[in-house]
C-alpha positions as CSV (number, residue, x, y, z in Angstrom):
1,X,26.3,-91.8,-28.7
2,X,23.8,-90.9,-26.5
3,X,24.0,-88.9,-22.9
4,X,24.3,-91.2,-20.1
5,X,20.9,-90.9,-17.9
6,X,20.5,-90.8,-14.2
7,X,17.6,-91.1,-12.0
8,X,17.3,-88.9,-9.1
9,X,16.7,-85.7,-7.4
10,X,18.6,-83.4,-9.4
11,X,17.7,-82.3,-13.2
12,X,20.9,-82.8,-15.6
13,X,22.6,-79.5,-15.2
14,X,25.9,-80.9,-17.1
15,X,25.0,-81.1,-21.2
16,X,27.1,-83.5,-23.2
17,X,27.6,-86.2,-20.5
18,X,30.1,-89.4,-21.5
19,X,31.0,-91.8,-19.8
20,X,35.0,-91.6,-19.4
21,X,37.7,-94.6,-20.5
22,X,38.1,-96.7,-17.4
23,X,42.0,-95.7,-17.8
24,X,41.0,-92.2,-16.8
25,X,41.2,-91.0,-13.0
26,X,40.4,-87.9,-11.1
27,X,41.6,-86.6,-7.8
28,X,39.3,-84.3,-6.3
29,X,41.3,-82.2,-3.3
30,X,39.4,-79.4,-1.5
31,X,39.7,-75.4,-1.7
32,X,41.7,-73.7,-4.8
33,X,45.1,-75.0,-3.7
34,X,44.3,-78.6,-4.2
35,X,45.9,-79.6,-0.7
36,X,44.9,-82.2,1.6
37,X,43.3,-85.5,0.7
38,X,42.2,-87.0,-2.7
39,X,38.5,-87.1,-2.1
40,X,37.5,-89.0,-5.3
41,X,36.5,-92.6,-5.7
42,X,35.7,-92.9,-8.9
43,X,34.5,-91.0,-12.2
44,X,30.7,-91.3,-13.3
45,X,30.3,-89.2,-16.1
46,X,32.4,-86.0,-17.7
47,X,31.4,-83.2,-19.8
48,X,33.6,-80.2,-21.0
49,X,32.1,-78.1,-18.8
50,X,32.1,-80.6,-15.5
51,X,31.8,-84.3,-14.0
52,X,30.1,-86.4,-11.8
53,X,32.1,-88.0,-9.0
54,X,31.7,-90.1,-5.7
55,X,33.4,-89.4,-3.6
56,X,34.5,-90.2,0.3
57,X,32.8,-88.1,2.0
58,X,30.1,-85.0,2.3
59,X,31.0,-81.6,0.0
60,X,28.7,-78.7,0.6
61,X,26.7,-77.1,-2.5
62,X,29.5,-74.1,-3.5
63,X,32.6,-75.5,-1.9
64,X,35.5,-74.8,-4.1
65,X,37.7,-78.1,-5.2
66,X,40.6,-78.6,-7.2
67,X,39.8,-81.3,-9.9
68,X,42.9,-82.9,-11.4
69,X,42.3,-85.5,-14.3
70,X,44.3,-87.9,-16.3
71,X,44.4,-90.7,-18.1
72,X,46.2,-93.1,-20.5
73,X,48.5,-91.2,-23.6
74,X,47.7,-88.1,-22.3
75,X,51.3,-86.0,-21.5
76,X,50.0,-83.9,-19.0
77,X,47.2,-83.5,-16.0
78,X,44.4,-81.6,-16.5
79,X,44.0,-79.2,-13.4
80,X,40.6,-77.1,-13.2
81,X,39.2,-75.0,-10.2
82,X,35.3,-76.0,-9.5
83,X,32.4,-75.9,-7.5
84,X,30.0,-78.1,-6.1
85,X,26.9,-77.8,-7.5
86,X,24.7,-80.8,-5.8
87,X,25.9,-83.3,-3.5
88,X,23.8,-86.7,-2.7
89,X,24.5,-89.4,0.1
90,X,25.1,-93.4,-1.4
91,X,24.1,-95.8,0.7
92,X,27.9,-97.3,1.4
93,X,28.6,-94.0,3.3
94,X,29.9,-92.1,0.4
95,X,28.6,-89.2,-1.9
96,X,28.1,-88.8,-5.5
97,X,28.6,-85.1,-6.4
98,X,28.2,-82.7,-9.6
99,X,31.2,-80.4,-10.2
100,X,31.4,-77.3,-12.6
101,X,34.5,-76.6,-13.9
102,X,35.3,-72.0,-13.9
103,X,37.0,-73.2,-17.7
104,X,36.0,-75.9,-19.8
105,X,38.0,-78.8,-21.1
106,X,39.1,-78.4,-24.7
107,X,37.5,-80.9,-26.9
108,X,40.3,-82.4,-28.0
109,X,41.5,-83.0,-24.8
110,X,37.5,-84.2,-23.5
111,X,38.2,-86.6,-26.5
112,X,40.7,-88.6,-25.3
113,X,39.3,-89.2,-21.6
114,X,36.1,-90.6,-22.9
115,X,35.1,-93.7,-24.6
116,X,34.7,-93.7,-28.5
């Protein structure tokens, strides 16, 4: 399976990119105590060290989120403190955004939110 590519102004700084199961979903909640509003719209790609969101509205390069992920078969949701690492403006008003995770996903774990 190859990397999923994306044009634009930022090089690929995430290696391993998949595109995730459409029964996976994120929440994407600001600062390290994941409070306050879901932020995520929808998941682009994922990687075990980060993912690709859009999201509803602006995040600032460095901003610190709380990334929670789940999906179908899986027992348990996957929390992981992040940062921002590039944030772009869609044209419906909303942003897509690159987030690093401070601790990978385990593979195993990568394995099931992605497609085969």
């Amino acid at each position: 399976m190859e990397p999923t590519q994306h044009a634009g102004p930022h090089h690929c700084q995430l290696k391993w990119l998949r595109i995730p199961r459409s029964v996976t979903k994120a929440e994407c909640r600001r600062g390290p105590g994941g409070l306050g509003a879901n932020l995520a719209v929808e998941i682009v790609d994922l990687a075990p060290e980060g993912l690709r969101l859009v999201v509803t509205e602006a995040l600032k390069v460095k901003d610190e989120v709380e990334v929670r992920i789940s999906t179908f078969g899986m027992h348990k949701v996957v929390r992981r403190l992040a940062e921002v690492a590039w944030s772009e403006p869609l044209e419906n008003g909303q942003h897509r955004v690159e987030i690093h995770f401070y601790k990978q996903l385990p593979y195993r774990e990568l394995q099931q939110m992605i497609r085969p």
